[in-house]
C-alpha positions as CSV (number, residue, x, y, z in Angstrom):
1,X,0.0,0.0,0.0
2,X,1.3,3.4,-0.9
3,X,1.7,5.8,1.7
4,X,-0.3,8.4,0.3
5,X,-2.9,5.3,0.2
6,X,-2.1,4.4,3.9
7,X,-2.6,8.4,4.4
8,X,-6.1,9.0,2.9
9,X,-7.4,6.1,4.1
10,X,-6.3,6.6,7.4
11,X,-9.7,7.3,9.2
12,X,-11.0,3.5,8.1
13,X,-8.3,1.6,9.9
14,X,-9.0,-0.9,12.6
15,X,-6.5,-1.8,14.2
16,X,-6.8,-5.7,13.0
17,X,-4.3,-7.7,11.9
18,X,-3.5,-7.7,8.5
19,X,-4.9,-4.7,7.4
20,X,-2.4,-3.3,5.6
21,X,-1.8,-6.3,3.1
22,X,-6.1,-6.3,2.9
23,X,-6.1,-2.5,2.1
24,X,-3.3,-3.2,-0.5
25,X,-5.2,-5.3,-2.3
26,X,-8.3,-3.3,-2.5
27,X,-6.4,0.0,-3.6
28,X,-4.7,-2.7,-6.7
29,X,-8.9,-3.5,-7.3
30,X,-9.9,0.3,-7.1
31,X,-7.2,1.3,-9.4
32,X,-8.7,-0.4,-12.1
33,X,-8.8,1.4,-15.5
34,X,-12.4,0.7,-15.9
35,X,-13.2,3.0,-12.8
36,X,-13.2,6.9,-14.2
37,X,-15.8,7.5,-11.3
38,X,-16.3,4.0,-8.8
39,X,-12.4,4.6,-7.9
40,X,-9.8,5.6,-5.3
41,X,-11.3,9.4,-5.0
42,X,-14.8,7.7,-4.5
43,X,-13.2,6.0,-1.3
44,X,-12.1,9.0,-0.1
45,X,-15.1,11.1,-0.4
46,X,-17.1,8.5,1.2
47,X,-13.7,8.5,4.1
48,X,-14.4,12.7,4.6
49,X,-18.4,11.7,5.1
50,X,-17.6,9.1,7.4
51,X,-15.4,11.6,9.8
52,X,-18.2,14.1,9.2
53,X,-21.0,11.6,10.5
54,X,-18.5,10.6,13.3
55,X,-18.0,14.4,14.4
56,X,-22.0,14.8,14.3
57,X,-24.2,11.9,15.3
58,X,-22.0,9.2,15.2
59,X,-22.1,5.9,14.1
60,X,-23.2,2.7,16.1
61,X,-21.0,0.6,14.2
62,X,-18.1,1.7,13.0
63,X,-16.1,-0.8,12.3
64,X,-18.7,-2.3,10.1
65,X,-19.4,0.8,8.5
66,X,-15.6,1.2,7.7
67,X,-15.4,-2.4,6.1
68,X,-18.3,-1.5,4.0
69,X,-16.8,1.8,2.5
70,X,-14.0,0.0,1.6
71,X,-15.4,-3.3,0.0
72,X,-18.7,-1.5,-1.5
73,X,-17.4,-1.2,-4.9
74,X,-14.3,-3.4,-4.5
75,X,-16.0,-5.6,-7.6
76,X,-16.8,-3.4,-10.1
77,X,-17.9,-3.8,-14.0
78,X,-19.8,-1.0,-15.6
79,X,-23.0,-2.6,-16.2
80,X,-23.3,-5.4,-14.3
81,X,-26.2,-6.0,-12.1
82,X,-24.4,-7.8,-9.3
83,X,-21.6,-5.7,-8.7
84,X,-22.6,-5.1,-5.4
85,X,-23.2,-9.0,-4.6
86,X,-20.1,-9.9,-5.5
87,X,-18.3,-6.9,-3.8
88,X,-20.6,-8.6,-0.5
89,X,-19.0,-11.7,-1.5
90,X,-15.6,-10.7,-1.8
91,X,-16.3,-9.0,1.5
92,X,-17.5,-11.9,3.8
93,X,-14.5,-14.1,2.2
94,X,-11.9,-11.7,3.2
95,X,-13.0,-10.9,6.4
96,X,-13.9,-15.0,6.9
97,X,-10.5,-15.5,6.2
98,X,-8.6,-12.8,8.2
99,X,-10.7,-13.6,11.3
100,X,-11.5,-9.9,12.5
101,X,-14.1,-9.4,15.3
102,X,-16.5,-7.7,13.1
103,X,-20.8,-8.4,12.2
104,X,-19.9,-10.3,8.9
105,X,-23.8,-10.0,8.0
106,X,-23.8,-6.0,8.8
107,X,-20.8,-5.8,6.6
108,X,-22.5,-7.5,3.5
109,X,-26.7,-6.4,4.4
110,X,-24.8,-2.6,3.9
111,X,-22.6,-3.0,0.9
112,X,-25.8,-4.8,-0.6
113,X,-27.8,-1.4,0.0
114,X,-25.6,0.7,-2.0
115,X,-27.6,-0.9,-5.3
116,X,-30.4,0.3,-4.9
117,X,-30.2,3.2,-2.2
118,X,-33.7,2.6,-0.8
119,X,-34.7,2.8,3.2
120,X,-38.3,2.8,4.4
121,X,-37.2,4.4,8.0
122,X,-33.8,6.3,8.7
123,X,-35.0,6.8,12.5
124,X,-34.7,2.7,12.7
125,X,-31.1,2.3,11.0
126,X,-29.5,5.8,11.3
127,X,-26.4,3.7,10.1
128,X,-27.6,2.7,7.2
129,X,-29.3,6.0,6.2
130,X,-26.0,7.9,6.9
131,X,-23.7,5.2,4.6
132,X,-25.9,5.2,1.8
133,X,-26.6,8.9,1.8
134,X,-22.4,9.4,2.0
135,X,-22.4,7.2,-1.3
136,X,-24.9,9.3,-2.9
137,X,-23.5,13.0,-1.9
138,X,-22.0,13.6,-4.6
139,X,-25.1,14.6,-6.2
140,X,-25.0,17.3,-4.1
141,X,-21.7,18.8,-4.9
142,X,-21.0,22.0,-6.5
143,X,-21.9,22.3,-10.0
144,X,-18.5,22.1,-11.3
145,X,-17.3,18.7,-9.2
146,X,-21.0,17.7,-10.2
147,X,-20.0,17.7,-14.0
148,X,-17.1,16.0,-13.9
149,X,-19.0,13.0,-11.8
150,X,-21.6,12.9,-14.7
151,X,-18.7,12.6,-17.0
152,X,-17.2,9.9,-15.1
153,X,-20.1,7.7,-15.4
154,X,-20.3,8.3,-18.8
155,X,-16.9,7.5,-19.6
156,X,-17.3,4.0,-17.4
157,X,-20.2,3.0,-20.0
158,X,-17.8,4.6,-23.2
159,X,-19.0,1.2,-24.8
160,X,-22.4,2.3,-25.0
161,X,-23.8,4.0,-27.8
162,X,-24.9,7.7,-26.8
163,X,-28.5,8.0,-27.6
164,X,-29.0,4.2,-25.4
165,X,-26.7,5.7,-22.3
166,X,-28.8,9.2,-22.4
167,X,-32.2,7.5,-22.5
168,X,-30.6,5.3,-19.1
169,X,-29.5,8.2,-17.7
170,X,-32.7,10.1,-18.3
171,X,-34.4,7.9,-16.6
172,X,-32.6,7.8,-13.0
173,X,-32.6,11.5,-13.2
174,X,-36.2,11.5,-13.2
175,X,-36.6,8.8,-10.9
176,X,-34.2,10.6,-8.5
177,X,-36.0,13.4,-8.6
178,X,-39.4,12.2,-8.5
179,X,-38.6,11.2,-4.9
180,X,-39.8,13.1,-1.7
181,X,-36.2,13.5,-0.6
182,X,-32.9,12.3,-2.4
183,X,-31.2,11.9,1.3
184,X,-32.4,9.6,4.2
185,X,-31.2,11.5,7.0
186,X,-31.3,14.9,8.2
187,X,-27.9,15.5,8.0
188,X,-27.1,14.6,4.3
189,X,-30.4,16.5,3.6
190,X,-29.7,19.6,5.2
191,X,-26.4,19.7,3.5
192,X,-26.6,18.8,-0.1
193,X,-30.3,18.2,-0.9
194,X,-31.0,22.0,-2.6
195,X,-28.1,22.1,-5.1
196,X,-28.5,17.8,-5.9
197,X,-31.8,18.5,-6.6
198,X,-30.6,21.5,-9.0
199,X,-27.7,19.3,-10.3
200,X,-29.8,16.7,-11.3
201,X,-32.6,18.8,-13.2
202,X,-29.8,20.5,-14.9
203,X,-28.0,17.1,-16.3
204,X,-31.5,16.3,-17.3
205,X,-32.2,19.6,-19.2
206,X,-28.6,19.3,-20.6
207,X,-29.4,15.7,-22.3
208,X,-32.4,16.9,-23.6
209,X,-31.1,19.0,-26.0
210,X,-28.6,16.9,-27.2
């Protein structure tokens, strides 16, 4: 692992052994040349919302909720509808074999959440609402970090033809915004729901007139 590796990703160690030979591994997997977006910066956006959720209301469990940012997108394929199983997978294995003191089943039920980023009650699983909402701010960046997310998705699905990938992408803007509320807890929602909303519409607009 590289130090500048060991340095951003810093805030999700555990203490366990053999983390640094695990972490090395999954920085090789998010290094990937198929990743322009689902890669090493992801990891460390989600790493600055976790330290902003610890500094606020906390987490109940942390170290579960570390594992999960790191293995969420350890498999990735553009395209492929079990990415998140098999990153779940890959999860349960690795921790199986490495023996760490952790909820194996919180590990995968969380990573397995991240596909569809649906929760019928944040107050029961403030966890949960938190992670998934941190995997979703980026909607809710400034417009300029905003583009060059929606770029990076598009260049991840370079193999597919333009008028099929706008016509997919029109349609989870729409269903994104069709939603009462893009975030599940107060705290995502208070910071990023106004300008996501007025990211999203704009991306929309934008593909429109193509």
């Amino acid at each position: 692992m590289t130090k500048n590796l060991a340095s951003s990703w810093a805030p999700l160690l555990t203490g366990y052994p053999n983390e640094a030979e695990l972490l090395s591994e999954l920085g090789v997997r998010y290094s990937e040349a198929q990743r322009a977006y689902h890669g090493l910066t992801h990891i460390d956006a989600l790493t600055r919302h976790f330290l902003d959720v610890a500094r606020g209301p906390g987490w109940r469990q942390e170290p579960e909720v570390k594992l999960a940012i790191l293995f969420h997108d350890a498999i990735y394929v553009p395209g492929r509808p079990d990415n998140e199983a098999r990153s779940a997978e890959l999860a349960r294995a690795s921790l199986q074999d490495l023996g760490w003191p952790v909820d194996l089943a919180r590990v995968e039920a969380l990573i397995l959440a991240t596909k569809a980023h649906e929760l019928v009650d944040a107050s029961d699983d403030p966890d949960l609402a938190h992670f998934i909402d941190a995997d979703m701010a980026i909607v809710g960046a400034a417009p300029k970090v905003y583009d060059a997310y929606a770029q990076a998705v598009r260049d991840e699905f370079v193999n597919v033809p333009g008028l099929l990938y706008r016509r997919g992408r029109e349609r989870f803007l729409r269903k994104q915004l069709a939603r009462d509320s893009l975030f599940h807890s107060e705290l995502f929602a208070r910071r990023y729901e106004h300008q996501a909303r007025a990211n999203l519409a704009r991306e929309l607009a934008a593909l429109a007139v193509r």
